[in-house]
N, C-alpha and C positions, 0 to 999 in steps of 0.2 A: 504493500500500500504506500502510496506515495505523501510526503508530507500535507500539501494542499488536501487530496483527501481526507489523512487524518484528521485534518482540524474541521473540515466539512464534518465530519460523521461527529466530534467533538460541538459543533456548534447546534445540531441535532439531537444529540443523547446530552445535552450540558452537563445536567445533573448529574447523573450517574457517569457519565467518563470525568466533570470533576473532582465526582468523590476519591473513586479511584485515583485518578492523580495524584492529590492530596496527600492521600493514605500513601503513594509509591514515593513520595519524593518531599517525603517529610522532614522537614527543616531547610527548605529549600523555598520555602511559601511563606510569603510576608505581607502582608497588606502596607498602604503607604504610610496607614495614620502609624504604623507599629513599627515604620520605621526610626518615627521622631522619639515613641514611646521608650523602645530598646535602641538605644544607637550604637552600641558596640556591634552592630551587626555590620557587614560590609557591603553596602547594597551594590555592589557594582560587579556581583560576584553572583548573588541569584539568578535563577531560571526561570521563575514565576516570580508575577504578581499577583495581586486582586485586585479590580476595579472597587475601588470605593462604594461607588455607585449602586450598579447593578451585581457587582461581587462576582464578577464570570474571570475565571481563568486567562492572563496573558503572557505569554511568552515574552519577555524583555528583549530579544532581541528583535521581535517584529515590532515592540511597542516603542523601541526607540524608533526605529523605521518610520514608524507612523507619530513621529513626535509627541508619544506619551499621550494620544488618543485613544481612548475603549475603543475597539471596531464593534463591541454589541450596542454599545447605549451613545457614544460618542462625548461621552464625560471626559475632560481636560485635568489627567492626573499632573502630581506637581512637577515641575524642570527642576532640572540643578540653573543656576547661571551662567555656565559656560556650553548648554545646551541651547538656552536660549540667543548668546552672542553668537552662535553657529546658525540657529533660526533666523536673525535677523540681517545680519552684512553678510556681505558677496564674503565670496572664499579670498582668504590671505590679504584682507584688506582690513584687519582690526590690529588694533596697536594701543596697548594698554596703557592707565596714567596712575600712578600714584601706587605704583605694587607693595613697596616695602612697607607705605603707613599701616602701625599697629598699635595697640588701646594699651593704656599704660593704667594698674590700676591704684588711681590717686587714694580713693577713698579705704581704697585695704580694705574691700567689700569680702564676707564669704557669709555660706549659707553651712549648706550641706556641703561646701567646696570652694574653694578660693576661686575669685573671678579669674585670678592669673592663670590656675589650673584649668580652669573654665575655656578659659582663649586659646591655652596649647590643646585642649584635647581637642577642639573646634577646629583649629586652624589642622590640625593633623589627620583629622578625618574627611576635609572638603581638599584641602590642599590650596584654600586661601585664604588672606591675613585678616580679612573682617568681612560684615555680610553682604555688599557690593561690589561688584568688579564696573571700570568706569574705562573709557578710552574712548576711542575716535576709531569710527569706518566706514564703510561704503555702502548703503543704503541702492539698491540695483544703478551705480553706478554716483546718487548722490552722496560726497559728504554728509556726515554726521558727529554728535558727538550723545554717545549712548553710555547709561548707567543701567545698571539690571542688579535688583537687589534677588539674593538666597537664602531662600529662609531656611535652608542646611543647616546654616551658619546663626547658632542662636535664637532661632526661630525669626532671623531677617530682622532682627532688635536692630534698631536706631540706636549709637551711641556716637561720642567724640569722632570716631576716625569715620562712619558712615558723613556725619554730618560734614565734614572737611572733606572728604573726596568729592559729595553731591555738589559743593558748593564751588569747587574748584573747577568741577566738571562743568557748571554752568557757566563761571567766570570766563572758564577758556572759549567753550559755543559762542560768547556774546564777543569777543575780544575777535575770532576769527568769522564771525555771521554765519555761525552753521548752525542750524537748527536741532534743536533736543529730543532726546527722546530716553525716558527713563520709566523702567520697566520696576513696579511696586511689589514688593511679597514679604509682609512683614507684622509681627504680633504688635509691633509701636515700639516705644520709648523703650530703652534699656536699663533695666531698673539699679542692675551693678554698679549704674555711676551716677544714680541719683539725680541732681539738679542739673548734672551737666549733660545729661541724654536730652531733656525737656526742652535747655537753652538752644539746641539742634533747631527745632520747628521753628523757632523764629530768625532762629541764622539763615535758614536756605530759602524760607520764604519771602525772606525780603531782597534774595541777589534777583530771582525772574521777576523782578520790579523792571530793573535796568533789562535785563535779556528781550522781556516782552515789550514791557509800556514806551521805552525809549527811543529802544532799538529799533522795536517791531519784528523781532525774529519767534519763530515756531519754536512753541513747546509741544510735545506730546505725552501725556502721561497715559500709560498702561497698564490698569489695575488688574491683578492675577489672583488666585486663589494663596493663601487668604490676605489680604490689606484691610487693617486696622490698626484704631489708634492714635497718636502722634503721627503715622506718617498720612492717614485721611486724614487728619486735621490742620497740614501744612501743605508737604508742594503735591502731595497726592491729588488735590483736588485741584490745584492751581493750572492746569493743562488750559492752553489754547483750543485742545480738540483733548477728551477726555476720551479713550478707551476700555472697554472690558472685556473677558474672555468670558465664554458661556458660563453661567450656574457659580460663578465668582464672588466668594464670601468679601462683602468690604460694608466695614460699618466701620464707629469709634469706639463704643462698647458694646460689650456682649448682649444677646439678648436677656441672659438673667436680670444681669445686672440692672438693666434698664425696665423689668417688669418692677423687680425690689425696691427701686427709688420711686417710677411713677405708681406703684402699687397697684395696678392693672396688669391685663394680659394681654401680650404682643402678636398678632400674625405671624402663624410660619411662614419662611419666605420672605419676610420683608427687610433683611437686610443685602439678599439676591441678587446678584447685576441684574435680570430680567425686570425685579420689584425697582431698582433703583432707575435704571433706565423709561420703564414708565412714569414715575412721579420727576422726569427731566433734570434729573441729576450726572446723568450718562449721557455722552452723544451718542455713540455708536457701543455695539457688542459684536465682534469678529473673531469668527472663529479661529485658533490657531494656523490652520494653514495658508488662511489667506491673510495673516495679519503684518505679513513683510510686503505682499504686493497693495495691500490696504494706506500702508503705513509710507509709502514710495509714492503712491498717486497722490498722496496727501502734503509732501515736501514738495516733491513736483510742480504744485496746482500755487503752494503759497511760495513759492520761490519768487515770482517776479510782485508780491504783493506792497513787500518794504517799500522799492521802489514807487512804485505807485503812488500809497499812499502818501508817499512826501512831496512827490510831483504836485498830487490833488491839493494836500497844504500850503503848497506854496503859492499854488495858481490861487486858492480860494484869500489870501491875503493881499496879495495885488489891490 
């Protein structure tokens, strides 16, 4: 029987060929959320997943194929960030900024474990130094300068060294007029370093002051499963053109937490990209594969807008 069959007759018998499976290739089978749960596990070493979603059996090597898309239900499991920087610029056209910065910990924070031991075990398991990687590439041929936060990495916690690469990332987009594009995935504020994760929000939101108001250059914000938080509540939401990927958790607080203060009970659903995008909080919701050629026709279309619009300023001052 040939592979393609198999999984035909797999996608037929679900049930019972993924029990089976299950039971043959025990400890080999991980769901996403149990990857965050258990992290000493090695995910890049598995042969199965689980869809979150509808819970059907997938093979990791197809489901990178298919950029971490279910083929049953079409539910958008998490990226790492250097999957996503592959998703997004043309090949061999990305060129990183800011590698070496790493989070020093001021406050001699621990819990259950020292932040410091916290950031090597972090850094040693993703293989980068905080939860953003940031640089410059090629967008199907345009310029860009893109940041892609991973919530691998601390669950994509906002702290000191995110805050400083986002804000330099921007610095540099408005200094060369290349347009932004920063991809969100993050629990918020990083609580190891207390006041100085929180100081973050109002650092980065006030540099797309100059990048957009001034300048007139393109932002794009890209909100992924999950963004919450401190970063919804700063440059997450601050996009020129606001995206979301399907079924994408993004609120500021959790839904407990928001029944237990307004002391009511909230819709399921409603902190949703689908719910958010209806009550005109979203511009668009694009599905993964089409979210490079989405994200292209979008720099493309505002590219000659700067211009323009200063043209039309000046004429209207005459």
């Amino acid at each position: 029987m040939s592979l393609m069959n198999w999984f035909e007759d797999k996608r037929r018998f679900g049930g019972l060929i993924g029990a089976f499976i299950e039971k043959a290739t025990k400890g080999y089978i991980f769901s996403e959320r149990e990857r965050d749960r258990y992290v000493k596990i090695d995910t890049t070493k598995g042969l199965w997943t689980r869809c979150d979603n509808c819970e059907n059996m997938l093979y990791v090597r197809f489901l990178r194929q298919n950029k971490r898309i279910c083929e049953e239900c079409g539910y958008h499991l998490q990226m790492s960030s250097t999957e996503r920087i592959e998703l997004l610029t043309d090949r061999g056209t990305w060129h990183p900024m800011d590698e070496d910065m790493t989070a020093r910990d001021i406050l001699r924070f621990s819990d259950e474990d020292s932040y410091r031991n916290r950031i090597a075990f972090y850094q040693k398991r993703t293989g980068l130094t905080d939860a953003i990687q940031t640089g410059i590439g090629r967008l199907n041929g345009t310029p860009i300068a893109l940041g892609v936060m991973d919530f691998q990495f601390m669950g994509g916690s906002m702290g000191s060294v995110v805050g400083e690469k986002i804000t330099r990332l921007i610095e540099y987009a408005t200094g060369e007029s290349m347009p932004l594009i920063i991809v969100c995935s993050s629990g918020g504020a990083r609580m190891q370093e207390g006041t100085l994760s929180l100081m973050q929000m109002a650092k980065i939101s006030s540099v797309p002051q100059i990048h957009q108001a001034r300048r007139r250059l393109l932002y794009i914000a890209i909100l992924t499963y999950p963004t919450t938080g401190g970063v919804t509540a700063s440059f997450g939401m601050l996009g020129d053109i606001i995206i979301a990927e399907p079924k994408a958790y993004i609120a500021f607080a959790g839904k407990r937490v928001i029944e237990q203060t307004l002391r009511q009970k909230i819709p399921d659903g409603f902190q949703v990209a689908e719910s958010l995008f209806d009550h005109g909080l979203l511009d668009s919701i694009v599905p993964r594969n089409l979210l490079k050629g989405v994200s292209s026709e979008i720099s493309e279309l505002y590219n000659p807008a700067p211009r323009k619009v200063k043209e039309f300023n000046n004429y209207s001052l005459r």
